[in-house]
C-alpha positions in Angstrom: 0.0 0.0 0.0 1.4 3.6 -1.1 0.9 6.3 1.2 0.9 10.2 0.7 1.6 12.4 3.3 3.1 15.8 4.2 5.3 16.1 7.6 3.9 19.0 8.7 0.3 18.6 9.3 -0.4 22.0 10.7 0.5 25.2 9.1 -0.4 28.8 9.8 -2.7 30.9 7.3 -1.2 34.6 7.0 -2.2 37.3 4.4 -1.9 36.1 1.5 -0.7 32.4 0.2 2.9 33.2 -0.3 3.4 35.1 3.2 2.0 31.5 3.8 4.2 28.9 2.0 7.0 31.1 2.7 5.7 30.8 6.7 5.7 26.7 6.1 9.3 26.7 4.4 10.4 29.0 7.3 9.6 26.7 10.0 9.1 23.5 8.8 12.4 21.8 10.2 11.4 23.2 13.9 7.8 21.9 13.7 8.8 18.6 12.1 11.5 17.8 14.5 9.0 18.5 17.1 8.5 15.2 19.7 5.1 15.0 19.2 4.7 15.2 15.3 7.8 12.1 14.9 5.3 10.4 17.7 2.1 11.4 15.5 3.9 10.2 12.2 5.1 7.0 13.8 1.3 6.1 14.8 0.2 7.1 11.6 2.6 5.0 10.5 1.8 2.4 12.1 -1.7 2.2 11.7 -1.9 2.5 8.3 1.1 0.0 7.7 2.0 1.3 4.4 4.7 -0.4 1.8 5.7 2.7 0.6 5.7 5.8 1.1 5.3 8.9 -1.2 6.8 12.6 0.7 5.0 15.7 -0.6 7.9 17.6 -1.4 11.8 18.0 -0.8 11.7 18.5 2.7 9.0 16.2 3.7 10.9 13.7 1.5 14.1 14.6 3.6 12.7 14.7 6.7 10.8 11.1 6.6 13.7 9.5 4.6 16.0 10.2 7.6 13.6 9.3 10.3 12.0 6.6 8.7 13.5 5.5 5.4 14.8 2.3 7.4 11.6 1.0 8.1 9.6 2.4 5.0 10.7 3.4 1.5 10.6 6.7 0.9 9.2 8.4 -2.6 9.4 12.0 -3.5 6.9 13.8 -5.3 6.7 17.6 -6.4 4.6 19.3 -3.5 0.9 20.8 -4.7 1.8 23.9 -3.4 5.0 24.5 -5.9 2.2 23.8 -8.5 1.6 27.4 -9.4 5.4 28.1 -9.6 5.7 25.3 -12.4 2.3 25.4 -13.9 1.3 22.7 -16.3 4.9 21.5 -15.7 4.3 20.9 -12.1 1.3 18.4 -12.8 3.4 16.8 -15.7 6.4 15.9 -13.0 4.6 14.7 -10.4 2.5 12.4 -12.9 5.7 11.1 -14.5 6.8 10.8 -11.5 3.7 8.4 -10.0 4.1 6.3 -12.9 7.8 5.4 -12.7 7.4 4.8 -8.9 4.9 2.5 -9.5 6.4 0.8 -12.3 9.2 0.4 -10.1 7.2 -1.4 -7.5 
């Protein structure tokens, strides 16, 4: 079973949606490092006992390959929110991407 996720399952709304992503980038390493959001990944984890899992993003892909890529591989996809930065071309990666992971499965 393939799993999406993002690391970071909280992220504060500011005026507009680039204060916002900027925001996320600024503090993602603090919030993901936090004790309790390894300890919420690992239950998620565990609970949905995936074969594979498929990071939202560089730093989501970085984070949960170092803190997990021994127990679950780890997949990289381009995150929805670097869609508008890419346009068309942002879709097109991350679809070419799905379909050589899962040829490769």
């Amino acid at each position: 079973m393939m799993y999406f996720t993002d690391v970071v399952k909280h992220y504060e709304v500011m005026g507009t949606k680039h204060e916002s992503d900027k925001n996320g980038r600024k503090y993602f390493w603090h919030k993901a490092g936090l004790k309790e959001n390894i300890e919420f990944l690992e239950q998620e984890f565990n609970l949905i006992n995936p074969t594979h899992i498929i990071a939202l993003g560089n730093h989501s892909f970085k984070f949960l390959n170092c803190h997990f890529g021994k127990q679950w591989k780890v997949y990289k996809v381009i995150h929805p929110a670097a869609f508008p930065q890419y346009g068309i071309n942002g879709f097109e990666r991350a679809y070419t991407t799905l379909k050589e992971i899962l040829k490769s499965l």
